[in-house]
C-alpha positions in Angstrom: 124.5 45.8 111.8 124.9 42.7 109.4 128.2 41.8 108.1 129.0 43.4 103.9 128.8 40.3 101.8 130.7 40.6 98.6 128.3 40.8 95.2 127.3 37.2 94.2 129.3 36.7 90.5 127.1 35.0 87.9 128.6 32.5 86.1 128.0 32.3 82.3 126.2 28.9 80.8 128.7 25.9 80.2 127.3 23.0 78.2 128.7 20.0 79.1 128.5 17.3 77.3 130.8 14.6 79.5 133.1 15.3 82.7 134.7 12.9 84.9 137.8 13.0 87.0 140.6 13.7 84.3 138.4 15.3 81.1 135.4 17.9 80.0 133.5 17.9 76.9 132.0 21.1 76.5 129.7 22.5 73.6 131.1 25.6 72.2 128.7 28.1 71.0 129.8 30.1 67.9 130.9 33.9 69.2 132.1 32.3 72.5 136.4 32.7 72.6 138.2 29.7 74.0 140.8 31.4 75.6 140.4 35.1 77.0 141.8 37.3 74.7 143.4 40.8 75.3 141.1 43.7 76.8 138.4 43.9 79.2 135.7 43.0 76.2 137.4 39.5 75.5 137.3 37.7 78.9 134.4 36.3 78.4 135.9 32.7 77.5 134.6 29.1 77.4 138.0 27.8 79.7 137.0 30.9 82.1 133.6 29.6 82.5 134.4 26.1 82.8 137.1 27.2 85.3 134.6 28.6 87.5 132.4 25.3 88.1 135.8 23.0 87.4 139.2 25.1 89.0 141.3 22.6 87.5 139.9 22.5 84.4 142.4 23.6 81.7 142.4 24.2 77.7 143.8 21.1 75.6 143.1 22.8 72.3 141.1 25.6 70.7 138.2 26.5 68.3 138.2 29.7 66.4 135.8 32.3 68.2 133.0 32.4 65.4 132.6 28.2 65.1 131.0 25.9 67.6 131.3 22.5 68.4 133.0 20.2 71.5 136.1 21.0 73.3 138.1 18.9 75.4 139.7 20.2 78.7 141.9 18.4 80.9 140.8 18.2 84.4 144.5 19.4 85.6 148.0 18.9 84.9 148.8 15.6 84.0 145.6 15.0 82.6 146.4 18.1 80.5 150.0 16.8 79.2 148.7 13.2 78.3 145.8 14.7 76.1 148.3 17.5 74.6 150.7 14.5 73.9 148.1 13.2 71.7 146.6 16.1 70.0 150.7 16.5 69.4 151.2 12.8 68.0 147.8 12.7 65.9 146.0 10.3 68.2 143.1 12.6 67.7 140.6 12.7 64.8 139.1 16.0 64.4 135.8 16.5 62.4 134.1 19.2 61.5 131.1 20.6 59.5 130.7 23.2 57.1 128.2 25.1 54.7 129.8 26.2 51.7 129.6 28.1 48.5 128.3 26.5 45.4 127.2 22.8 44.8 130.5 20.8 45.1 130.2 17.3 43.7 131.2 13.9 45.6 134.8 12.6 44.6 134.6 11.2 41.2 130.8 12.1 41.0 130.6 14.6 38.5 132.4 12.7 35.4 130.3 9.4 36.1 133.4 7.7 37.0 133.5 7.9 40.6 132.8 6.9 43.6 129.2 6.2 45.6 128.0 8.8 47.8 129.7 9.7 50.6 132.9 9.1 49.6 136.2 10.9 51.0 137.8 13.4 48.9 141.5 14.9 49.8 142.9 18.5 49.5 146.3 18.1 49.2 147.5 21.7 48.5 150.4 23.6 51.0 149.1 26.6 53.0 152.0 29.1 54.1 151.0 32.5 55.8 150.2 35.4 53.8 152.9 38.0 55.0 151.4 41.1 53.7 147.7 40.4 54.9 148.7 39.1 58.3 146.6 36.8 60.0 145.6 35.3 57.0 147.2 31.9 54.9 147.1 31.1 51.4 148.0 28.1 49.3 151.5 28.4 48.5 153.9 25.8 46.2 157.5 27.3 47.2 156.7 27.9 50.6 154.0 26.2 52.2 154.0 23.8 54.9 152.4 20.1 52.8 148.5 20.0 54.1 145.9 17.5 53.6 142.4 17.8 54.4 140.0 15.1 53.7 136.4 16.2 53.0 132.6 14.5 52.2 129.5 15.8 50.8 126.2 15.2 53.4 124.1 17.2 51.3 123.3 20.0 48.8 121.0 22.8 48.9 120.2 23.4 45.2 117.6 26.4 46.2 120.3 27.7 47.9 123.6 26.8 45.7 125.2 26.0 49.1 126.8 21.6 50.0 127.1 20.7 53.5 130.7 19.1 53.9 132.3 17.0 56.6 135.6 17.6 57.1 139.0 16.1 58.9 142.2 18.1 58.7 144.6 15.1 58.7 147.2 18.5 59.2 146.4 21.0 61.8 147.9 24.0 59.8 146.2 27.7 60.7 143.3 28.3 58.8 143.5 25.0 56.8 140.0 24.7 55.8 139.0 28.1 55.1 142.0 28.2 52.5 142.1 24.2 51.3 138.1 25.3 50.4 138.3 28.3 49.0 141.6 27.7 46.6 138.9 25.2 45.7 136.1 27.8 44.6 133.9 26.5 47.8 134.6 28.9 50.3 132.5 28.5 53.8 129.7 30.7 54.2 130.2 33.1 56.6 134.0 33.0 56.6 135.0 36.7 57.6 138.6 35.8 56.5 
């Protein structure tokens, strides 16, 4: 009688955009966790899957659950310190894109005064976490933590009332776009929070 084998486990798609010996640049689909979360129905993780092709692969930095885009993991330990080291320091630009709410004009661009397209705009507005609705943040003078996001038009949808925006949080605060756009009356489409 032939040997049991143990069931074959089917790894889950990773999209990999780079790898070599120290890093991983993987494409996050939105609805995909970084990290597994708590329960049986969260373990389904990007850094899980990536761990089962790459064991040493480990988590740098996250993306919220519901937006996509590339992720770096460190291909182990001291790979993982040096990249956290400058995620820590700022060596890292982050950029992001974002559809939001109403037709929001380029820096300057609405008065005639301003500047040509694709200028950078800043939101310079403190974000401190909103005790009584806990996980959210809100824009807060007394007792925010200073936060500045700089932000870009790439293009309107005037059917739609919607401007595409590229974004850089020059802070890493929680939930700093979703609150620097909507205390500006352009909040992202889709935004649950």
């Amino acid at each position: 009688m032939p040997a049991a084998t143990a069931p074959t486990q089917t790894v889950a798609a990773v999209d990999c955009v780079y790898a070599d010996d120290t890093l991983l640049v993987l494409d996050k689909p939105a609805g995909l966790l970084c990290v597994p979360g708590r329960g049986p129905d969260k373990q389904d993780a990007l850094s899980a899957r990536a761990q089962a092709i790459w064991a040493d692969a480990l988590i740098v930095h996250r993306l919220d659950m519901p937006t996509s885009g590339l992720v770096l993991m460190a291909r182990g330990m001291p790979a993982q310190r040096a990249l956290s080291h400058a995620f820590s320091q700022r060596q890292v630009r982050k950029r992001y894109q974002a559809v939001v709410a109403g037709l929001l004009q380029p820096p300057g661009g609405a008065d005639g005064h301003g500047s040509a397209d694709g200028a950078w705009g800043e939101i310079d507005l403190p974000i401190a976490a909103d005790w009584e609705r806990r996980p959210l943040r809100v824009v807060d003078a007394s007792s925010g933590k200073p936060s500045l996001t700089r932000w870009r038009v790439l293009a309107h949808d005037n059917l739609q009332g919607t401007t595409r925006l590229e974004l850089e949080p020059v802070t890493g605060r929680t939930h700093q776009l979703r609150v620097h756009l909507a205390a500006l009356g352009h909040p992202i489409l889709g935004d649950m929070l």
